[in-house]
C-alpha positions, 0 to 999 in steps of 0.5 A: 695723893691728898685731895688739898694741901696742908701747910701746917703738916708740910711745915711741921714736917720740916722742921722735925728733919734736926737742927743745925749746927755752928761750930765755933773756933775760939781757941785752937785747943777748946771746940764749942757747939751751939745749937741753933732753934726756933723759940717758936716751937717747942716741938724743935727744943724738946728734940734738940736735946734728943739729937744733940748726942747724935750730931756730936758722933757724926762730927766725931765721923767727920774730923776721923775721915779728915784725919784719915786723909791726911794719913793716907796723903803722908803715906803717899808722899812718904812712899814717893820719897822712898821710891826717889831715894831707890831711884838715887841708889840705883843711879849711883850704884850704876855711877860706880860701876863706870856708867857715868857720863862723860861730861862728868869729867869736866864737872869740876869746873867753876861752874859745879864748884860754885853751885855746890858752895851756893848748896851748901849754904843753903843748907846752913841757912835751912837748918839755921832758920829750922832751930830760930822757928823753933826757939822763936828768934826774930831777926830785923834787918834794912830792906834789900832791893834784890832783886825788885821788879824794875831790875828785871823789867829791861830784861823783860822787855827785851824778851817782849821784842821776840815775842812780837815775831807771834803778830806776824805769824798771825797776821801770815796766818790770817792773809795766808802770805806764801812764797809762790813762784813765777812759774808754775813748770820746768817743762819745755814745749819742746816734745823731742826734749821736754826735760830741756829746762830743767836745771843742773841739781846736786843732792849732798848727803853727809853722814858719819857712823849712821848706820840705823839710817843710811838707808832710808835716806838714800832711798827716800832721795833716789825718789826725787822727781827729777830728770835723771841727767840733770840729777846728782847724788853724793854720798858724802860718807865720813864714817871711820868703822869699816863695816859701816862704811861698807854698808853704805858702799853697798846701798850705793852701789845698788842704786847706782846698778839700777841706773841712779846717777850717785857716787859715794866718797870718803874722806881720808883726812876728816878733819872740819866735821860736816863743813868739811865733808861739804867743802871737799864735796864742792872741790869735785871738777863736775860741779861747775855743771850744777846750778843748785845743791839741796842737802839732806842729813842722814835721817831725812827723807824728802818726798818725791816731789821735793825739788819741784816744789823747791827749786822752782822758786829760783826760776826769775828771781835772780837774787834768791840764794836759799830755799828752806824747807819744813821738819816734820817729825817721825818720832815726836810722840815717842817719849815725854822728851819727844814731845818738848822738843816738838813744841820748841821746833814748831815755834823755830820753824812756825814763827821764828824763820816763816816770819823772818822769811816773809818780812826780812828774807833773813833766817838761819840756814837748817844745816839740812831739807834746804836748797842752795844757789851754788854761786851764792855758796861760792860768792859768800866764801863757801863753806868754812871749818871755823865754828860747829854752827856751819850753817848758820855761818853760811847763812850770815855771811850769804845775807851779808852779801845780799842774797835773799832766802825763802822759806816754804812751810808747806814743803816738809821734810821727814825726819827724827827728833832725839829720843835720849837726853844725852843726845839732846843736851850734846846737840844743845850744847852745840847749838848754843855755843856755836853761835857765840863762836860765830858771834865774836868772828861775824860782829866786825863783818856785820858792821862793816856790811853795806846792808842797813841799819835796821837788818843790823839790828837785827843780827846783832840784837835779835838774831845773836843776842836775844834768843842765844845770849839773853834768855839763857842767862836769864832763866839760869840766873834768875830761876836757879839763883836769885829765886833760890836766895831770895828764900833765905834773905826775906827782905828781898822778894821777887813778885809773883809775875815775875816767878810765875806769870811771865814765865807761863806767859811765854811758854804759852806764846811758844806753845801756840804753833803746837796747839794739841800740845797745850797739856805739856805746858807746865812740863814745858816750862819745868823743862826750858828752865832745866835746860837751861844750864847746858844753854849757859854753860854752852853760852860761856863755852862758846863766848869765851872759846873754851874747850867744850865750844869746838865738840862736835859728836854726830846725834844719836838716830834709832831709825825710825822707818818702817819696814813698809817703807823700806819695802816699797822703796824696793818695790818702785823703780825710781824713775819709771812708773811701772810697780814689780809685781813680784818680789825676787828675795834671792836677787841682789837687785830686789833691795832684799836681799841685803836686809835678808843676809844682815837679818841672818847675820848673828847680832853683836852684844850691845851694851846694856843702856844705863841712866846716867847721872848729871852732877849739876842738874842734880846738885841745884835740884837739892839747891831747889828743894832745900829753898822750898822747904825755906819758902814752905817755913815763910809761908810764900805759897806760890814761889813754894810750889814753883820752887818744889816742882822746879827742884823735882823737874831738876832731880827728874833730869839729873836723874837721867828719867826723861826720854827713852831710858825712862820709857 
């Protein structure tokens, strides 16, 4: 190491490195270089020209890696568009093998009609302003207002009003305000009958055709918590195949010999769907002697202490007509479509009924995990067969009556989410036309109710219109209508918050009950936006009582429960505490034996699962695509990548790619 420090060496030494280049760009066709110098050293300009050469190869260099680049991002997609025209091939070589989907039929409707005419003029204008970029053709025209922002701006607000359920829930949150009972036990001081205050309960369990879940549900309610004289199970079985109805008979009957109090029933006349089950069930001569009904679908199992945590909320508060327990979900990291459904269903249950439980004693009734006051189910006129929605209808006309619910979120409730999108779409396509049925019958009822007038508006505006009526329609018509026309009419413009702030915005508003689902945001919003046209088709269905509006077909269940579950449903009985140490697998009374002859019985063909195909998601994916290829030629940066990846979510669903087919 040198002893002093010299500057002139150190300073010499740097400026001998080489000397830097600035690259002009005059004109696109004619590239310069100029080489910058100190005049002071003459040492800097003699080896300027030694390394002006060699500066010239390594930009050389540069531009060929960039060139290589962009070749290998031309591959790249060029190898996408060829494994999405497969994918299409397939499909349609399933489409003509006869594995099409049964709305298919109904596909030429006004609805497919007009989206394809809108397709194909979107196609004509793509190639008409293909061949005037060409030939340099400019076209002037007056400004259009279609749409500006203010047209939208009412629609926005009206969707402000929903969100500001999401300051309620964090000011639940933030007091932690829960329903908590009067009393803390139904046990009596009285040691010869210490069960003696425990009132009369009735367990539904409606089914039809479920034969991948009957038995965990049956098991999983047989142990409830509960007096075992003051407990009642029906199997409310509407099933029309004889094997399965045979299964389920069975599993009663095995449950009922091991000192259970459950019945099975079956319906000769099934007519009404789940609401008539329930109201054949409420017609039985032995249900006078019950105070309460808590109801189960076939894929739910409650936990043991359910129905102390439950009905004890009744106890003092005379005017409580409904105690609404949580979904938890088996299944919800299944799939893509498992995960969307997930991040919907946390905003239902965490914002939209805690908050309207808390501040409004109003929400809508499940359909399931929920207990019922029977004299409020007599009182609002019982269970009716007019809509597809009969929980909802029960639960209007209940508050109408008066009646107050609440909802427990710490109590939750097992169950499955669908894992196929055709069983998603069928069980939105109720969910959303069944409410514009109930709708147009309610409307002169909530009028005449002697409720106020902000509980009014509530119902008609909120409750009904707004989430059922107003966001569908928006997304389907401004998403994949307006946005896809204003690509071809260039004098109407949206502005970006409109097509991208917004929408981002509220699907982060929807996501903040799921937070570990914050990486699915954008492919939630993708999502929300396809699904929109089965909501609206099943908005107009149902406000305009089309054919469509009255299809009821039970969900699809796999049957998610594991076989340690189902073991140790077998292994405890379900009113002692005493465990079988020994398991008896040739004794019917094990619970084993039944899985061990099924398990021996030779399995029956199944059919080969076939993607199916969807006309309309498929037809405005094309639509999508075709105005971004536009929006690509107007050089509109953010409506073009929204447009793209929107057209691309489209073709993913029309497809049939998401869900457990794509898995």
């Amino acid at each position: 190491m040198p002893t002093s420090f010299d500057f002139q060496y150190w300073w010499n030494m740097g400026t001998r490195k080489g000397t830097p280049v600035v690259v002009k760009m005059e004109n696109p066709n004619n590239w310069s270089m100029l080489e910058l110098s100190s005049p002071e050293d003459e040492f800097s300009r003699r080896t300027a020209d030694k390394d002006r050469g060699k500066n010239a190869k390594q930009l050389t260099w540069v531009m060929f890696l960039k060139a290589h680049r962009v070749a290998g991002c031309v591959t790249w997609l060029a190898q996408g568009l060829l494994n999405l025209f497969s994918s299409v091939k397939r499909r349609l070589s399933f489409r003509r093998d006869g594995a099409m989907s049964n709305d298919d039929n109904s596909s030429k409707g006004k609805l497919y009609k007009f989206i394809r005419a809108f397709l194909i003029f979107a196609l004509f204008m793509l190639g008409f302003e293909i061949v005037a970029h060409v030939k340099g053709w400019h076209f002037s025209a007056p400004h259009l207002h279609l749409p500006g922002s203010a047209d939208v701006q009412g629609i926005f607000h009206a969707t402000y009003i929903a969100w500001v359920d999401c300051i309620g829930c964090a000011w639940i949150n933030l007091k932690r305000i829960k329903p908590v009972s009067k009393v803390s036990s139904f046990d009596s001081d009285d040691p010869e009958q210490p069960h003696s205050g425990y009132p009369m309960v009735l367990v539904q369990i409606p089914m039809c055709n479920e034969r991948e879940v009957y038995q965990q549900s049956i098991g999983a309610v047989t142990q409830l918590d509960w007096p075992r004289d003051r407990l009642l199970v029906q199997v409310l079985d509407d099933s029309d195949d004889p094997e399965t109805q045979m299964l389920i008979r069975s599993e009663v009957q095995k449950w009922h010999q091991k000192g259970v109090n459950i019945v099975y029933r079956h319906r000769l006349v099934r007519t009404g769907y789940k609401a008539g089950n329930l109201k054949s069930a409420m017609g039985c001569e032995y249900i006078k002697d019950y105070e309460f009904v808590a109801i189960f679908d076939a894929d739910f199992q409650p936990q043991s202490d359910f129905l102390k945590r439950t009905v004890i909320h009744f106890k003092g508060n005379d005017d409580l007509g409904l105690v609404q327990a949580r979904w938890s979900f088996i299944n919800k990291d299944e799939n893509l479509l498992t995960r969307l459904q997930y991040i919907n269903l946390s905003y239902h249950f965490e914002v939209e009924q805690q908050v309207n439980g808390v501040f409004l004693n109003f929400f809508g009734f499940n359909g399931t995990a929920g207990v019922w006051r029977i004299k409020a189910l007599e009182e609002s006129g019982g269970w009716l067969e007019r809509t597809t929605v009969e929980d909802m209808d029960i639960a209007v006309r209940a508050h109408l009556h008066g009646w107050k619910f609440i909802f427990v979120n710490d109590v939750k409730c097992l169950c499955e989410v669908p894992e196929s999108y055709e069983a998603y779409r069928k069980q939105q396509h109720r969910w959303h036309s069944g409410p514009m049925q109930l709708f147009r019958l309610v409307l002169p009822d909530i009028l005449r109710a002697k409720i106020s007038l902000p509980k009014k508006a509530n119902l008609i505006f909120l409750f009904f219109l707004l989430r059922k009526l107003i966001l569908p329609f928006y997304s389907f018509t401004l998403f994949c209508i307006i946005l896809p026309m204003t690509m071809f009419i260039p004098e109407a413009q949206l502005p970006a918050w409109v097509v991208c702030f917004v929408p981002a915005l509220m699907s982060f508003l929807n996501i903040l009950p799921a937070p570990k689902s914050f990486p699915f945001i954008v492919p939630y919003l993708l999502f929300e936006n396809t699904m929109s046209v089965t909501k609206f088709n099943a908005m107009i269905s149902g406000l305009f009582q089309l054919g469509s509006a009255y299809e009821w077909i039970v969900t699809k269940k796999v049957g998610r429960a594991s076989e340690t579950d189902l073991v140790s449903l077998t292994e405890r009985d379900p009113h002692t505490d005493v465990e079988l140490t020994t398991l008896h697998r040739g004794v019917s009374e094990s619970g084993l034996d039944a899985l061990t002859k099924l398990n021996e019985e030779p399995l029956k063909p199944r059919k080969k699962k076939v993607n199916r195909i969807y006309r309309k998601e498929l037809v405005l994916a094309f639509l999508l695509l075709t105005a971004s290829a536009r929006s690509l030629l107007s050089v509109q940066g953010v409506h073009f990548y929204f447009l793209l990846f929107q057209g691309i979510s489209f073709l993913v669903v029309g497809l049939d790619l998401i869900g457990e087919q794509a898995m």
